[in-house]
C-alpha positions as CSV (number, residue, x, y, z in Angstrom):
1,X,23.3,53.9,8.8
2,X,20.9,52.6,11.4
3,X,21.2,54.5,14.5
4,X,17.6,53.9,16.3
5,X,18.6,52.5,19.6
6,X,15.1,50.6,20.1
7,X,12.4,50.7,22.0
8,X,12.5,53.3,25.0
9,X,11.7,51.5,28.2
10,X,10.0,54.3,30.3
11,X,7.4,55.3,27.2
12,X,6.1,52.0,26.0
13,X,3.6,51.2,28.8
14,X,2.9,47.7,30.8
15,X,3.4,45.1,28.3
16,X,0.1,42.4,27.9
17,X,0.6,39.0,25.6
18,X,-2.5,37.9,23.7
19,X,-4.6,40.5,25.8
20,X,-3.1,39.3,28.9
21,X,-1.3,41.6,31.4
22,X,2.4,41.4,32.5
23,X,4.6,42.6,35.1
24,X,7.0,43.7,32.0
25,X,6.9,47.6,31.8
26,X,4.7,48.5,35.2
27,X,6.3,50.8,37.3
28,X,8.0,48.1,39.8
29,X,9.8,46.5,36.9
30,X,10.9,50.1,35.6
31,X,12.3,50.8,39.0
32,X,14.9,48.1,38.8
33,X,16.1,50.1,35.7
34,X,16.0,52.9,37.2
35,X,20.0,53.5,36.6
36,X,19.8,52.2,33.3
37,X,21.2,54.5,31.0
38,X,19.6,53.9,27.1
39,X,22.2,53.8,24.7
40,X,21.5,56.4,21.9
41,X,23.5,55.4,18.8
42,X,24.0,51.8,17.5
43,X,26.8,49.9,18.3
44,X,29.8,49.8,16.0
45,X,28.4,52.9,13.6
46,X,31.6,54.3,12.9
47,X,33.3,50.3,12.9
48,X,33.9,48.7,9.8
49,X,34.2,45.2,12.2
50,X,31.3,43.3,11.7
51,X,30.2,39.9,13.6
52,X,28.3,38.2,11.1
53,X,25.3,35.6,12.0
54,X,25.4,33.1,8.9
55,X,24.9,29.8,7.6
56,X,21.2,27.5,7.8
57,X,19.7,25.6,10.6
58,X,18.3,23.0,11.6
59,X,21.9,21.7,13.1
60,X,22.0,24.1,15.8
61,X,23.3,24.5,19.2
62,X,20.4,23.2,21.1
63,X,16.5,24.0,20.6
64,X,14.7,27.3,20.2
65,X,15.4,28.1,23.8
66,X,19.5,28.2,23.2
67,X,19.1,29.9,20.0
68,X,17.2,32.8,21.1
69,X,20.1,32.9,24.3
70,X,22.3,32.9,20.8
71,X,20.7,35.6,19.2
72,X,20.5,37.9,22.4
73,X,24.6,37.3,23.1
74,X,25.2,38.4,19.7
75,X,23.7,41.0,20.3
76,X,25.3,41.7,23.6
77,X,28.8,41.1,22.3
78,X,28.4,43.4,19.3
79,X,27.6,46.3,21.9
80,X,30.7,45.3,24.3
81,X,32.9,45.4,21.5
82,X,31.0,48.3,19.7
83,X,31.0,46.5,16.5
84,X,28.5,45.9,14.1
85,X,25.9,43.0,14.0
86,X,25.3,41.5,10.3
87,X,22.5,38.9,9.6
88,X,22.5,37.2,6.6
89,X,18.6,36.7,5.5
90,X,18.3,32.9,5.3
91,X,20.4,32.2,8.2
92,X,19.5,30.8,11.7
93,X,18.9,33.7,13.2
94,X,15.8,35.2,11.0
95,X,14.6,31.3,10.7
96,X,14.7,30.8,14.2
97,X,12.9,34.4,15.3
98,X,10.2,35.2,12.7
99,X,8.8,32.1,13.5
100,X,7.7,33.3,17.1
101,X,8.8,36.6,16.5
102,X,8.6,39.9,13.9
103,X,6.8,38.4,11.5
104,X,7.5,39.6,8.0
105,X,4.0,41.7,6.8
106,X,5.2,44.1,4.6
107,X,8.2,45.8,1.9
108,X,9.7,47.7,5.2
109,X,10.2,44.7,7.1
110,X,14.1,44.6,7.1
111,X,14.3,48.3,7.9
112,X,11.8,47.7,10.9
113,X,14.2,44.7,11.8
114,X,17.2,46.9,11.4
115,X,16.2,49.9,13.6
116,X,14.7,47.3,16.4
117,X,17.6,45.7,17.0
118,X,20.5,48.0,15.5
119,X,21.9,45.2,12.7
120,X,21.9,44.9,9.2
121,X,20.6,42.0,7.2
122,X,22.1,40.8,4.5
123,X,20.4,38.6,1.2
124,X,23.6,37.1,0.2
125,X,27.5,36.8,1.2
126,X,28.3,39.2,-1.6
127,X,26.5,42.1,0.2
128,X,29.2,41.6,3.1
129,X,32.3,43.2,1.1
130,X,34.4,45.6,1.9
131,X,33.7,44.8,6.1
132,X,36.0,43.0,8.7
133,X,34.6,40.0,9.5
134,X,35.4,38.8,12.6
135,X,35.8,34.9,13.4
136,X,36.0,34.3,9.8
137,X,36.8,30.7,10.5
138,X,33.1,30.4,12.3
139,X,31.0,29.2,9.2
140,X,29.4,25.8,10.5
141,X,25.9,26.6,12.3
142,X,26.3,24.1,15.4
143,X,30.4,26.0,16.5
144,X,29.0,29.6,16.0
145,X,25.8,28.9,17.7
146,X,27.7,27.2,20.5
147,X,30.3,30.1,21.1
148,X,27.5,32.2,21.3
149,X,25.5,30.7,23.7
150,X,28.8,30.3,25.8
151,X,29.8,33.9,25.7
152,X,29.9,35.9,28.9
153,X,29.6,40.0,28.8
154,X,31.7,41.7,31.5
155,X,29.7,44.7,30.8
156,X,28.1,46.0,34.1
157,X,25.3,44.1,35.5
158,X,22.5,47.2,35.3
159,X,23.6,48.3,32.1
160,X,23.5,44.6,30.8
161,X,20.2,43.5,32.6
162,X,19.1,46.8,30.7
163,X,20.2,46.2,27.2
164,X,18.7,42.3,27.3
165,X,15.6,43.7,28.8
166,X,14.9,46.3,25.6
167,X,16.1,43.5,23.3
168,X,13.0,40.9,24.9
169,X,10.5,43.6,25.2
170,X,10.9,44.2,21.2
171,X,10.4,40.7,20.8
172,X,7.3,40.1,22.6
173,X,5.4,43.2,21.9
174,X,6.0,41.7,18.1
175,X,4.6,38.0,18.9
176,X,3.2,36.3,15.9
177,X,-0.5,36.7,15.7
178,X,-0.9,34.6,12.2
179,X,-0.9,37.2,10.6
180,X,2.9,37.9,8.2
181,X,5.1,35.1,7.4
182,X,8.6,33.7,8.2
183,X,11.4,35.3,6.5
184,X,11.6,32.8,4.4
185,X,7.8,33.3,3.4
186,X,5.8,30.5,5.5
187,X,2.9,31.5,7.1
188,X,3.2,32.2,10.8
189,X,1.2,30.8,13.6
190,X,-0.7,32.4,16.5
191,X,1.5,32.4,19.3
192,X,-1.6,32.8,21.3
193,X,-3.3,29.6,20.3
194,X,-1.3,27.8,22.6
195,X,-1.2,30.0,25.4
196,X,-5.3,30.3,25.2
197,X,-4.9,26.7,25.4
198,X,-2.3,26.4,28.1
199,X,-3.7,29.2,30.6
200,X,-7.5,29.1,29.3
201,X,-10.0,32.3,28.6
202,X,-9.6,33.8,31.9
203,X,-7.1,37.1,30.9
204,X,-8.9,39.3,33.7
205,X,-7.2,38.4,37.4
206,X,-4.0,36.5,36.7
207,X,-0.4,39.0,36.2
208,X,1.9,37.0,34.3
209,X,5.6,36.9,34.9
């Protein structure tokens, strides 16, 4: 069983994108965590209940924006309702995120997944047996994707703020470099390429936000 919380906020230093530095992680941005409490079991570890992310894009509910929104309330709602998160492998979800995200570079890739984000991934339907799906009747991509992006925690605001704030630092201190592939094994690109392009060379005197 997975039971690696994720990344510890206090211990992971200021966070810098393609060698430029961020307000994520400096000591201001900690202090508005300050009462965040880190979760230190997975959610749903002793649930059979399992909300499972399934079925192929690229009919969606909206663009890459929305579906990373999607992927973070799925998250968020399997730790309200202390339930396990299941990711089938060729589904949205892993399409949509190693593209920009945790790029697939080696065999432990799906256990690095796992403990980052406390799911389990899936390679086929089969593999699901023996759990309690929930919303069994959510298999098309664009109604799942939807209720997702629609779903509202009623968890507290600091201990919410916190959880969605671990989940995004995970993601961006594993940006795609080109180096690794998708999960479904295309090459990634370098996230940076565009941003060098966008912002220029100059990394030195601007703080991004």
């Amino acid at each position: 069983d997975v039971n690696n919380s994720g990344i510890d906020l206090t211990n992971e230093g200021p966070l810098s994108i393609c060698d430029r530095p961020t307000m994520v992680g400096t000591p201001s941005d900690l202090a508005l965590l300050q009462n965040f409490e880190e979760s230190s079991t997975c959610p749903g570890i002793n649930s059979n209940k399992m909300l499972l992310l399934r079925g192929e894009g690229p009919k969606l509910y909206g663009r890459t924006g929305n579906n990373l929104i999607e992927f973070l309330h799925a998250l968020q709602y399997a730790r309200d309702n202390d339930v396990q998160l299941g990711i089938i492998s060729n589904s949205w979800a892993l399409q949509v995120l190693t593209t920009m995200w945790m790029p697939v570079k080696n065999d432990d890739w799906e256990v690095q997944f796992e403990e980052a984000f406390c799911v389990k991934i899936f390679n086929s339907q089969d593999e699901v047996q023996g759990y309690e799906l929930l919303f069994p009747e959510l298999t098309d991509s664009v109604e799942t994707t939807q209720q997702l992006f629609l779903y509202e925690s009623q968890r507290d605001l600091v201990d919410y703020i916190g959880h969605q704030v671990q989940y995004i630092q995970t993601l961006y201190r594993n940006y795609n470099t080109g180096e690794g592939t998708t999960e479904s094994g295309e090459p990634v690109r370098d996230m940076c390429s565009g941003i060098n392009a966008l912002f220029g060379n100059d990394k030195k005197n601007v703080i991004y936000s």
